[in-house]
C-alpha positions in Angstrom: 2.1 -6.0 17.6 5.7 -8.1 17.6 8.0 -6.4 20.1 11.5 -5.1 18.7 14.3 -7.5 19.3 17.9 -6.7 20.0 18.9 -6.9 16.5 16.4 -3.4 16.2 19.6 -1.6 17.4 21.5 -2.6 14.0 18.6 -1.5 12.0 18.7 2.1 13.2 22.3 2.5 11.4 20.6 1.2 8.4 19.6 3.6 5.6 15.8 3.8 4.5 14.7 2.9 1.4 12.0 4.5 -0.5 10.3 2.3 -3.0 8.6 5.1 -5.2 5.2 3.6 -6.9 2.6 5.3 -8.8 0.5 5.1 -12.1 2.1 6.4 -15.3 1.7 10.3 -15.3 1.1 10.4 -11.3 4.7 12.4 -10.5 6.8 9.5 -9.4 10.0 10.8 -11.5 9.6 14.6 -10.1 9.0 13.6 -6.8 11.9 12.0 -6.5 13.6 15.1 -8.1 12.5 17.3 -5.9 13.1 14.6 -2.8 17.0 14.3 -3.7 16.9 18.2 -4.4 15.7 18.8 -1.1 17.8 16.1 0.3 21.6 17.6 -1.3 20.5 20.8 0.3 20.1 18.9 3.9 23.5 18.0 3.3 22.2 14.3 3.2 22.4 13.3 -0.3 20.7 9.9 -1.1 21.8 6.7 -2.9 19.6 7.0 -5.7 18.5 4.1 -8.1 16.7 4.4 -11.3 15.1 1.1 -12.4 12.7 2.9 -15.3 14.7 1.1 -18.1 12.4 3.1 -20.7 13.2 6.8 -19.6 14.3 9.2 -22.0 16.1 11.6 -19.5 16.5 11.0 -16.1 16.4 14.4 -14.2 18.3 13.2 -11.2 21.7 12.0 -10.4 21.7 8.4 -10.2 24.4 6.5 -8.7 22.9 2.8 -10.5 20.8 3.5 -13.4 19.3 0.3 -15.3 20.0 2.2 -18.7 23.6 1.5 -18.4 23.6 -2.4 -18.3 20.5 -2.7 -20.2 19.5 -1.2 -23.6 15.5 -1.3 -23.6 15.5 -0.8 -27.4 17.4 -3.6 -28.1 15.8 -5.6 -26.0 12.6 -5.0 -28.3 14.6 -5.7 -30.9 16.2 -8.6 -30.3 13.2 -10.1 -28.6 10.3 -9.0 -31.2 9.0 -7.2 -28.1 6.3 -4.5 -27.7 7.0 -1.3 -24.9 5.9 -3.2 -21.9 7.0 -6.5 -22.5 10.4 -5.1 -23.3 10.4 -3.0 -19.8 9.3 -6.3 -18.2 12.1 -8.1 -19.8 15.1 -5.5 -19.4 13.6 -5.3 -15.2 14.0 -9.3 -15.4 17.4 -9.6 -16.6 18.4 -6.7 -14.2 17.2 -8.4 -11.1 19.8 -11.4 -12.2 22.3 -9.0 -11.3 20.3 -7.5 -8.3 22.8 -8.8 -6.2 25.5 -6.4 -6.6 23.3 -3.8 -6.6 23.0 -4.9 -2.7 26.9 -5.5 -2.1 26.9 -1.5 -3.6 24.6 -0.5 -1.1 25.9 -2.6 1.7 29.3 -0.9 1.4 27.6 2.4 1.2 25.1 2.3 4.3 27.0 4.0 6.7 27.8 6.8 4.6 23.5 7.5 3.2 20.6 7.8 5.0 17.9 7.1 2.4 18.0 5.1 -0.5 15.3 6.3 -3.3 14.4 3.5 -5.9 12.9 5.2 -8.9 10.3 2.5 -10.3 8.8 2.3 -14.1 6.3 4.1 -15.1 3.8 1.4 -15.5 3.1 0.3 -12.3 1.9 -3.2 -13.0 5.1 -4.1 -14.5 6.7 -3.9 -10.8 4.2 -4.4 -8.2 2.9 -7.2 -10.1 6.0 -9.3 -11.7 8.6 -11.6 -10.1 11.7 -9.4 -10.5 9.5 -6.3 -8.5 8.8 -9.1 -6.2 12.5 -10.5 -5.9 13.9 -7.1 -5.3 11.1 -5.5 -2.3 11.8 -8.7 -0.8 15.7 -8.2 -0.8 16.1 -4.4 0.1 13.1 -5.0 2.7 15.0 -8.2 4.2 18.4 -6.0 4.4 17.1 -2.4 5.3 14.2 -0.7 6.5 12.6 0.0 3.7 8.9 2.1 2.6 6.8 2.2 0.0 5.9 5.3 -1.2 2.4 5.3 -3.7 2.3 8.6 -5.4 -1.0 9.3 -6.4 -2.2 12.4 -9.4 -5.0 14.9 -6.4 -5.9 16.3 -9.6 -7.0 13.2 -11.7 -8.4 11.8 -7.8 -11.1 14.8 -6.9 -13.4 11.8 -8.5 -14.8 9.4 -5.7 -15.0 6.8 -8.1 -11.7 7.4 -9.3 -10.3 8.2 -5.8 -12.0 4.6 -4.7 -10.2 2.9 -7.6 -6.6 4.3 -6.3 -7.2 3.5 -3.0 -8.2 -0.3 -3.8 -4.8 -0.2 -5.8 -2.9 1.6 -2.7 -4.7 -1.6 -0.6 -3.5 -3.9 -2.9 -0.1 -3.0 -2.6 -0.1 -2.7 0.9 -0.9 -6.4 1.5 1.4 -7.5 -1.0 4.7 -5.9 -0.4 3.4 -6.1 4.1 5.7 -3.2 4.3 5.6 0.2 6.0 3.0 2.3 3.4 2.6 6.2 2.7 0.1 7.6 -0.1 1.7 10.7 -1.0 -0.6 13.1 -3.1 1.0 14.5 -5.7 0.5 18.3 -7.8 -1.5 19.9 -4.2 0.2 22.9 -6.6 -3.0 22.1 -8.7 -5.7 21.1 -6.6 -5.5 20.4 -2.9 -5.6 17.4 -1.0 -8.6 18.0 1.8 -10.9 16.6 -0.2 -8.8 13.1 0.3 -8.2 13.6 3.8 -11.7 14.3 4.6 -13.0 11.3 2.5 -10.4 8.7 4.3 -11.4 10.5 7.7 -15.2 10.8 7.0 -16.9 8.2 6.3 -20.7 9.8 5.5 -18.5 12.9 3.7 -18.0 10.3 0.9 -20.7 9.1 0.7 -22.2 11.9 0.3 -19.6 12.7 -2.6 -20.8 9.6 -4.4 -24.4 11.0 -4.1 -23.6 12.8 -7.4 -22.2 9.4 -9.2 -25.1 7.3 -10.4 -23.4 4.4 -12.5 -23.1 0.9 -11.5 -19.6 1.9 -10.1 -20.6 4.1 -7.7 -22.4 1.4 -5.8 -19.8 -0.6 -5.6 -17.5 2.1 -4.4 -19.9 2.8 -2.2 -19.8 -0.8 -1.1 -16.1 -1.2 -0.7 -15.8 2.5 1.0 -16.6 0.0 4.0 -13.8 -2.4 3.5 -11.6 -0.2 3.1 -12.4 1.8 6.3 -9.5 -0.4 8.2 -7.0 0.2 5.9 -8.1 4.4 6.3 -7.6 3.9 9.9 -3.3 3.6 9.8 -2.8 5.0 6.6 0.0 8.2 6.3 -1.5 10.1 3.3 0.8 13.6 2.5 0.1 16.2 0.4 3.0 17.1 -1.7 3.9 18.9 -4.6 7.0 18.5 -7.0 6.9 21.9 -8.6 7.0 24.4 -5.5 8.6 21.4 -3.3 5.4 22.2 -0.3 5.0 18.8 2.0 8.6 17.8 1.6 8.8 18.5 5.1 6.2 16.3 5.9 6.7 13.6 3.5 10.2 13.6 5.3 8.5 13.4 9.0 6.2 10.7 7.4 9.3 8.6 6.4 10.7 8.6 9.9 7.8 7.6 11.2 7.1 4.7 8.7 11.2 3.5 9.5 10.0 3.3 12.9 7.4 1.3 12.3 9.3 -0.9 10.0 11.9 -1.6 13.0 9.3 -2.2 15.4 6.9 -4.3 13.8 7.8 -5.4 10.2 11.4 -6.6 10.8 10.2 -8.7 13.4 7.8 -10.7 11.7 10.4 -10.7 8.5 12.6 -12.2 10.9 10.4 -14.5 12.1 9.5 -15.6 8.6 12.7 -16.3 7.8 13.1 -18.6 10.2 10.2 -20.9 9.7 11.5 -21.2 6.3 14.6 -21.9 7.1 13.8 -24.5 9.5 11.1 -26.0 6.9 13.9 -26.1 4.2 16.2 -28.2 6.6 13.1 -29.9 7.8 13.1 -31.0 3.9 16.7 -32.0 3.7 16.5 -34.2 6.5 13.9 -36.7 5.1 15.0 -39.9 3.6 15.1 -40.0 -0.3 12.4 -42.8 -0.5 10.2 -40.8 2.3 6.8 -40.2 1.2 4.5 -37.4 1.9 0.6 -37.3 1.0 -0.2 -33.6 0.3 -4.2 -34.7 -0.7 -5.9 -37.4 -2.3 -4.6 -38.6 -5.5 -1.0 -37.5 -5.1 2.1 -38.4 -3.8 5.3 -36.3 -3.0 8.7 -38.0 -2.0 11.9 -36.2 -2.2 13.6 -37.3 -5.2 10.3 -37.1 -7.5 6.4 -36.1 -8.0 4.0 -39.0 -8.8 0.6 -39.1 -9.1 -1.0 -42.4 -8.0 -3.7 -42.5 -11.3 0.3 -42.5 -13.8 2.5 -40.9 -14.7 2.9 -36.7 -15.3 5.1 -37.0 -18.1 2.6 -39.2 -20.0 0.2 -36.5 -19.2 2.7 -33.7 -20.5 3.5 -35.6 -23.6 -0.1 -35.6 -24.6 -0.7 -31.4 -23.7 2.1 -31.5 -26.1 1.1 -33.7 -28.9 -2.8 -31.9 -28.2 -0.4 -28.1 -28.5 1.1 -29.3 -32.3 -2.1 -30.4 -33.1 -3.7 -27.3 -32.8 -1.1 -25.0 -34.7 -0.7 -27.5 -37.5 -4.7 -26.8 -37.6 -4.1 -22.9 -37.6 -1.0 -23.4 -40.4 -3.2 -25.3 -42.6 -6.1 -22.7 -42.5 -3.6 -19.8 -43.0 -2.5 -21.9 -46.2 -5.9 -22.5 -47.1 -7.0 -18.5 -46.8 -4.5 -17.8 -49.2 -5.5 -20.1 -52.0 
């Protein structure tokens, strides 16, 4: 574990921020209702940000909401769009601007504690894109900052289905390397000891996939196994957004994952920052005719990109002629259809 530095003592001044992830219908938008509810009766109201560009009615105060600088509708419109490329697109051309949404909460941060980031509801369009990507990375290189993966207990009492979130969860986890609580959502409905037995038990669920006999269940039963590492750290609360039970503990959960950011997380951050920055001016320092062989076959200098068997933009030239080709093919079979 990477020992905390002196610049740990700036970070505890720092607000937390809660990156709030989950699949479409999981709770994400209630939970973080009932969160800055809970939060304004503490006395401690958050900075909350919406970034669900697709929302009809967002049940929270917001202090930045993404539906006042972008217009999802037109953006279908204008763009010939369907509803997930158009969230995609409006979360894009918000991140251009992402940067003041950080001078904002730099001039803010030693009035908040918590910053809640409300996400879209389909997850993929998020975790998985560039602009998701381009604004964990900037709130986690500026403040501590959590994810939170909000998962449906009701829709989980599956173990197949229960596997499938918890591969998600994993995935997450190694791509954002941040501080990680599964939060498990509507315990109003059906409670969560059937999850904290499963991720503490090993035979227990495998004895619950006893019951499954699809092709699935042997591979959940298979991966239960990988996943046992990731079981072994993981904060998993049980929360509900109706009656407002586990906010305490979600809370204590939060701390605990800030601490854990400060100690181990900034650290490396820090030290990858670093090793960038030295490999960038490493790159600045080389001659302009310097030559660098990356592997066989092609060579890398710092004013251009060759390849030693000719020329790349021969080689685009003919994807492109090959591309024109091909639709003037598909135009002349339309025409041909209609005759």
């Amino acid at each position: 574990m990477a020992e905390c530095s002196v610049g740990c003592d700036v970070e505890l001044h720092k607000p937390t921020v809660l990156i709030v992830l989950g699949m479409a219908g999981s709770g994400k938008t209630t939970l973080v209702q009932r969160l800055t509810a809970y939060l304004h009766t503490q006395k401690d109201p958050p900075y909350v940000v919406n970034l669900d560009p697709a929302v009809s009615e967002v049940p929270f105060p917001v202090n930045i909401d993404i539906q006042d600088t972008i217009k999802y509708k037109e953006v279908m419109k204008e763009y010939g769009l369907g509803p997930n490329g158009a969230i995609m697109t409006s979360l894009n051309l918000f991140t251009t601007k992402f940067d003041q949404v950080m001078s904002f909460l730099q001039k803010r941060s030693s009035e908040i504690s918590n910053v809640i980031i409300d996400t879209p509801g389909q997850i993929e369009v998020f975790t998985w894109s560039a602009s998701g990507a381009i604004i964990t990375e900037t709130l986690a290189s500026t403040f501590p900052t959590v994810v939170v993966y909000v998962m449906d207990t009701a829709r989980s009492t599956n173990p197949v289905t229960f596997m499938s979130n918890m591969l998600y969860a994993c995935s997450i986890l190694y791509k954002t390397k941040l501080p990680f609580i599964v939060v498990m959502n509507k315990t109003d409905i059906v409670d969560h000891a059937f999850a904290v037995e499963w991720t503490s038990d090993f035979v227990a669920f495998q004895e619950a996939l006893d019951s499954e006999t699809s092709y699935i269940s042997n591979l959940s039963r298979s991966m239960s196994l990988v996943l046992d590492e990731f079981y072994n750290d993981l904060k998993l609360v049980g929360f509900s957004a109706v009656t407002g039970a586990g906010t305490e503990d979600l809370m204590r959960a939060v701390g605990e994952a800030r601490q854990e950011y400060i100690t181990t997380y900034k650290p490396e951050y820090d030290k990858l920052k670093e090793r960038r920055k030295k490999e960038n001016q490493s790159a600045s320092d080389l001659p302009a005719d310097s030559e660098i062989h990356i592997q066989p076959g092609l060579v890398v200098t710092k004013n251009a990109v060759e390849s030693d068997n000719g020329s790349s933009t021969d080689d685009n030239e003919d994807e492109t002629s090959a591309d024109e080709k091909s639709f003037q093919r598909f135009l002349d079979a339309a025409k041909r259809s209609k005759t």
